[in-house]
N, C-alpha and C positions, 0 to 999 in steps of 0.2 A: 830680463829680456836678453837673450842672444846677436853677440852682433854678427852682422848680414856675413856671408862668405864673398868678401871680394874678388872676383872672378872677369882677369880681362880678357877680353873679347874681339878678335877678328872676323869681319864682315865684307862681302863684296856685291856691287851693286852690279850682275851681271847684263850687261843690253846684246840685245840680235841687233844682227843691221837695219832693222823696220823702228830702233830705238823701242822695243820691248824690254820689260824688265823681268826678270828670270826669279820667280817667290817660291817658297815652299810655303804650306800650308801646318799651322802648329795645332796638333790634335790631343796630344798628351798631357795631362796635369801631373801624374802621378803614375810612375812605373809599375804600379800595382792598380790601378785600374783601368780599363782598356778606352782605350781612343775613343773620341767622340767628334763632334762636328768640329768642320774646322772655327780655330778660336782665334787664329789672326794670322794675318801672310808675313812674311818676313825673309830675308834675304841669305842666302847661304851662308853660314861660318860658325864659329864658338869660340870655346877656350884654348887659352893659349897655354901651352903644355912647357912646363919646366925646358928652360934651354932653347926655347922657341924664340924666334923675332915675330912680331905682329905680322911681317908678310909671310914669311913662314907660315906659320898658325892658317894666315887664308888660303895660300896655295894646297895647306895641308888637305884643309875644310872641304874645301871647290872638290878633290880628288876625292875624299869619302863618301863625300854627299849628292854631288851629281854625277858621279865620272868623271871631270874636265882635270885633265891635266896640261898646266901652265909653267912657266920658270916666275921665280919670284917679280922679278923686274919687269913683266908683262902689268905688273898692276898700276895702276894709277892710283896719286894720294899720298895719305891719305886724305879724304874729300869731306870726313863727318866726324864726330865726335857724340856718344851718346850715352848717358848714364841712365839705367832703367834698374828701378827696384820691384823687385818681385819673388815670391813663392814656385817651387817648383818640390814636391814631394815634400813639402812641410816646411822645406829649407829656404832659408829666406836667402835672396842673394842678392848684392847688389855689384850690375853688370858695368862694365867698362869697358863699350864698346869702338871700334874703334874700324872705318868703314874706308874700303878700295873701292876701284871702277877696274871693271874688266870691257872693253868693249870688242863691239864688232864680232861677238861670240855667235859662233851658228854650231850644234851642238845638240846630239839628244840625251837626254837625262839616262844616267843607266845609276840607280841604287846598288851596285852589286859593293860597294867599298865602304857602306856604311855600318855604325856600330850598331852595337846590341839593340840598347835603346832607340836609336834612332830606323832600328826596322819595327821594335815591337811599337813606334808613333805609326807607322802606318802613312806619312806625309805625302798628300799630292804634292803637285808642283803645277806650276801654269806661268804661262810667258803672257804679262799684261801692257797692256800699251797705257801711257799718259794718261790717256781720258777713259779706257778704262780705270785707270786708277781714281780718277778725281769724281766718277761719276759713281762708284761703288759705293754701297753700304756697308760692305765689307770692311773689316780693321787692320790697320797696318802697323810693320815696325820698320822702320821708325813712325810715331803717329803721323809728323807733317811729310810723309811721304809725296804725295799728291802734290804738293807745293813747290818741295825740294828738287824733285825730279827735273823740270826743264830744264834749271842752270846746269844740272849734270849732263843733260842731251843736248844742248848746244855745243860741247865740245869740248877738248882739253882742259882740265882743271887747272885752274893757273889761284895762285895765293893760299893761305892757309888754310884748314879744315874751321867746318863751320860746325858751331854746335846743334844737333838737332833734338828734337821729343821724343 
């Protein structure tokens, strides 16, 4: 057996001022087969590129991925800590994620900065509120999404990052 590619991970938990949370939608298993229904919402960002800092890496993300261009020091955090094992075109990876707060974000989503792959995923995006989140059947990342969320929209992160699912 192969071991996983450890792959660390910059993440930001985008909110509008109505405290919405800013997801994309993950539709891709596999670069060679095409998109399918969405298979879990999850929050902007990825890998961290040789020479990168973790804020780096997100400020990068947020700019490819949605449009948003921010200065590092805009972020807050880090707020989460996440380790998720998983398959992605056969290759096993295990993720080492590591999550900001951006708030007060008002913002429309423009794709034009994203990669290869991440145009041929095809990703909606959708700005969900709390209780949308808690009331969905829909699947999140991190899983305890719904849970976590409040103590991040009550307000300034204060102490260390917490590990989440």
């Amino acid at each position: 057996m192969n071991r996983p590619w450890v792959r660390p991970t910059a993440r930001v938990v985008v909110i509008d001022p109505a405290g919405r949370v800013l997801l994309l939608g993950a539709r891709l298993t596999d670069p060679a087969l095409p998109p399918g229904d969405v298979l879990f919402w999850y929050t902007p960002g990825g890998g961290v590129e040789d020479g990168e800092s973790l804020r780096e890496a997100a400020v990068r993300e947020l700019a490819e991925e949605i449009g948003l261009v921010v200065p590092p020091s805009a972020l807050e955090g880090p707020v989460w800590l996440r380790r998720h094992l998983g398959a992605f075109a056969g290759v096993d990876i295990d993720s080492r994620e590591t999550f900001f707060v951006l708030r007060d974000v008002v913002h429309e989503v423009d794709p034009a900065g994203r990669t290869e792959l991440e145009v041929l995923g095809e990703e909606p995006h959708r700005w969900w509120s709390a209780e949308e989140i808690a009331t969905s059947t829909e699947v999140f990342a991190p899983g305890d999404l719904a849970d976590r969320l409040p103590e991040l929209l009550a307000g300034p992160w204060a102490g260390p990052p917490r590990v989440v699912l």
